[in-house]
N, C-alpha and C positions, 0 to 999 in steps of 0.2 A: 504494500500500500504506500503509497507516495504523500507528499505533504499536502491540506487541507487545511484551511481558515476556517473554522466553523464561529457561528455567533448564535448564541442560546443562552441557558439555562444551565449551572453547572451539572446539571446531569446530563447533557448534551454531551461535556465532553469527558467526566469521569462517570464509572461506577459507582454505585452507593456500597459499601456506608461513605466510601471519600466524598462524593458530590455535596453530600449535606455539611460532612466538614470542610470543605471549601469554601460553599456558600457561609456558611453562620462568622467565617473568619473574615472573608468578605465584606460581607456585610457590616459584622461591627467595626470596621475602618475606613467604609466608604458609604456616603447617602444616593437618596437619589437613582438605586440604579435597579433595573426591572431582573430578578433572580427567578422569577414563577410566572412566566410570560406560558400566554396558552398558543402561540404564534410557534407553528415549525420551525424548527433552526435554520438557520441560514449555513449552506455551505459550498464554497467556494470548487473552482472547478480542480481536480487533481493535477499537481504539478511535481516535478523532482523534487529531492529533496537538497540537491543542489545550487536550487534557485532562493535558499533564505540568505547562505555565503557569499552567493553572486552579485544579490540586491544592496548587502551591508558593504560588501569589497567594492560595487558598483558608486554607492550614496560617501563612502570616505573620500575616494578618487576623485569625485566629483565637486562635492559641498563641506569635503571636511568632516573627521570623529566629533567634532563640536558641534555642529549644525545637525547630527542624528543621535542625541545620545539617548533616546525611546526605544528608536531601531534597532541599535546595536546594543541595548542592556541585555536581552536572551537570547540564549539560542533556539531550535525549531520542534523544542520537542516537550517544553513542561512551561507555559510560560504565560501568562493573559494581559490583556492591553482593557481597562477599565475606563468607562468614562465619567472621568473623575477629572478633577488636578491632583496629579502624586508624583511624588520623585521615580526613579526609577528601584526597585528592591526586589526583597523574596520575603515567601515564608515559610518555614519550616515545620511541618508536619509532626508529630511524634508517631513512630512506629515505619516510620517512612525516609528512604533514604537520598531523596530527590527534593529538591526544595522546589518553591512554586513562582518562579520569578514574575513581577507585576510593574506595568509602568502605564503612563496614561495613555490613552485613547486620543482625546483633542490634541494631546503633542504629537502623537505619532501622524495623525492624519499633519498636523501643520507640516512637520517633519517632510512625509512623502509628496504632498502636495508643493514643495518649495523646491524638495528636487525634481518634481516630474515637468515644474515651470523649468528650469535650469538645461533640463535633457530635451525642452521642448514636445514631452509626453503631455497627453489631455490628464486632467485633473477631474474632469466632473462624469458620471457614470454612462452617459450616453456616448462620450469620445472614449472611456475606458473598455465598453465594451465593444466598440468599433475596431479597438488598437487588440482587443486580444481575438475577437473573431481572427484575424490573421493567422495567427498561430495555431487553428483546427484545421485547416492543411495539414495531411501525414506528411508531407515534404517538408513541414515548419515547426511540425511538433517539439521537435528537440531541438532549437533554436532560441539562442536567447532566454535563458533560461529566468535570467535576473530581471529582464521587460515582464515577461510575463508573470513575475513574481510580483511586481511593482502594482501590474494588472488587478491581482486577484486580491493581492494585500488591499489597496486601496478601497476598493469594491466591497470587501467584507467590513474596512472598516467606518467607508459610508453606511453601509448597513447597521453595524452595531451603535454607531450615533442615534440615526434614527430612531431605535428601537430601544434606546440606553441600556444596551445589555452589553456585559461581558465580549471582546474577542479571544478566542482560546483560539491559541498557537500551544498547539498537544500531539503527542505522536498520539 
């Protein structure tokens, strides 16, 4: 299985009993934000799992580790972007040996959206999904891996504004 953005419900992207301790940790450190939505998850199209290292290698090269430090606090596989204002962090679970890295939502989006003005990439969801149509060509599938990360990132994380839920970036 390849990487996915989903936006939901922490049960969307763990098991219980974790989801419920997810949420309840969540929750007591951030307002505001929808945990028990009756709204399907949002999940993004599957892509490598080589395109979250491409997008952060891509967004340093480009705009500088200062201008993304949202983007680049986790890596693709334990990690939620909240929509919140929060520094970038983790939190540590007891019993568990993976911590849950957390940074905000409204920075990430400002974050990708300032590189995608920079790369000359559309920022708003109707050029977003114009620029990843592209890449459903089997001749284009495995191209550009970091674009089309930028793609899906983005996209999920218009969606979980919307929706003020949770984006989980979970293997």
């Amino acid at each position: 299985m390849g990487l996915t953005f989903t936006v939901g419900n922490p049960v969307d992207a763990f098991v219980e009993p974790f989801a419920e301790r997810v949420k309840k940790t969540l929750a007591s450190h951030f307002s505001g934000i929808v945990f028990d939505s009756k709204e399907d998850a949002y999940s993004s199209q599957e892509l490598g799992w080589s395109g979250w290292r491409l997008l952060q290698n891509k967004a340093v090269e480009t705009v500088g580790a200062v201008a993304v430090p949202h983007l680049l606090s986790m890596e693709a596989w334990s990690g939620c972007y909240v929509p919140a204002a929060t520094q970038p962090g983790s939190f540590e679970f007891e019993g568990e040996t993976t911590v849950l890295a957390v940074a905000s939502l409204p920075a990430l989006v400002c974050e990708l959206e300032n590189l995608g003005r920079v790369l000359g990439f559309p920022t708003n969801d109707e050029g977003l999904k114009e620029l990843g149509a592209k890449y459903e060509d089997d001749d284009m599938i495995d191209n550009d891996m970091d674009v089309q990360t930028y793609v899906q990132l983005l996209l999920a994380a218009h969606a979980a504004e919307r929706r003020r839920q949770v984006l989980w970036i979970v293997k």
